[in-house]
C-alpha positions as CSV (number, residue, x, y, z in Angstrom):
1,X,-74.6,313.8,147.0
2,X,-77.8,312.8,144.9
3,X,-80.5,311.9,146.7
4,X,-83.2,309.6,144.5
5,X,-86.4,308.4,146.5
6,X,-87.9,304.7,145.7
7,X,-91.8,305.1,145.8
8,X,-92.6,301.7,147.2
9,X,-95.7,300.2,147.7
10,X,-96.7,296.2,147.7
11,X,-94.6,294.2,150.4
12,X,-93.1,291.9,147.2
13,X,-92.2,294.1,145.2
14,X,-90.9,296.1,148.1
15,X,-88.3,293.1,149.0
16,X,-87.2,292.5,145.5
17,X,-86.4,296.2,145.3
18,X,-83.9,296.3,148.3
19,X,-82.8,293.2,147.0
20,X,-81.4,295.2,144.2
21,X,-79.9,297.5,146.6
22,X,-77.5,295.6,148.8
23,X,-74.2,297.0,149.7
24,X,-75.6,300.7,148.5
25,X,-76.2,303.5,150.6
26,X,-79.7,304.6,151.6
27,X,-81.9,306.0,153.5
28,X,-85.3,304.2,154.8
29,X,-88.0,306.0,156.3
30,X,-90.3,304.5,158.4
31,X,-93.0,306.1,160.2
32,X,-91.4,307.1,163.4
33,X,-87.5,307.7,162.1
34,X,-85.2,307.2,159.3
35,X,-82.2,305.5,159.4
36,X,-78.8,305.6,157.0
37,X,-76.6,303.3,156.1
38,X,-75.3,300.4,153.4
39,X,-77.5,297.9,153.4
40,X,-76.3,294.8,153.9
41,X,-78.8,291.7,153.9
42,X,-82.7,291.9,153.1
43,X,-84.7,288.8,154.4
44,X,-87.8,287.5,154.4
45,X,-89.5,290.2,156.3
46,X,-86.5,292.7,157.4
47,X,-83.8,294.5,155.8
48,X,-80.3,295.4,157.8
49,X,-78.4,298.4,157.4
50,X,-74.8,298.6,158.7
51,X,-74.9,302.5,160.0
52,X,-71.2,304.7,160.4
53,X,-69.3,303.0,163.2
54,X,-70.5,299.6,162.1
55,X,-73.3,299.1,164.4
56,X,-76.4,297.2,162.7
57,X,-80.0,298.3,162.4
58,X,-82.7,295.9,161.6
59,X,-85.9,297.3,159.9
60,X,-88.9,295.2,159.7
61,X,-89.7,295.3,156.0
62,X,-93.8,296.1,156.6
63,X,-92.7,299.4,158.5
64,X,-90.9,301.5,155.5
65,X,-92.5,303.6,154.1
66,X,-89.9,305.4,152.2
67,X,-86.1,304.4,150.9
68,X,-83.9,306.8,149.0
69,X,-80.8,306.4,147.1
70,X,-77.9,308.1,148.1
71,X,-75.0,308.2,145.6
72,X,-71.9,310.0,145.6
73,X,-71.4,312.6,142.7
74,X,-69.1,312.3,139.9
């Protein structure tokens, strides 16, 4: 696995960043956990991550505070 973290700051910028991400795996870190998964829809103010056995998370966008890219090796 390679494992890139996303410095992210400004809330815009923030969005159009996971935008570029759907249907990748990541991780997003928030203040009080992180949670892992394929993210699956970003809206106006939260993202949603389909975690292994298909349940959904969703994380208000304001709250992350980290994401990082996880990509399988080649």
């Amino acid at each position: 696995m390679i494992y890139t973290d996303l410095i992210l700051g400004h809330f815009r910028s923030l969005k159009e960043t996971l935008r570029g991400l759907v249907n990748r795996n990541i991780i997003i870190t928030t203040r009080f956990s992180g949670v892992t998964g394929q993210l699956i829809q970003v809206k106006d103010d939260y993202a949603v991550l389909r975690e292994t056995g298909n349940s959904l998370v969703y994380i208000p966008i304001r709250s992350i505070e980290l994401v990082t890219l996880v990509e399988e090796e080649i």
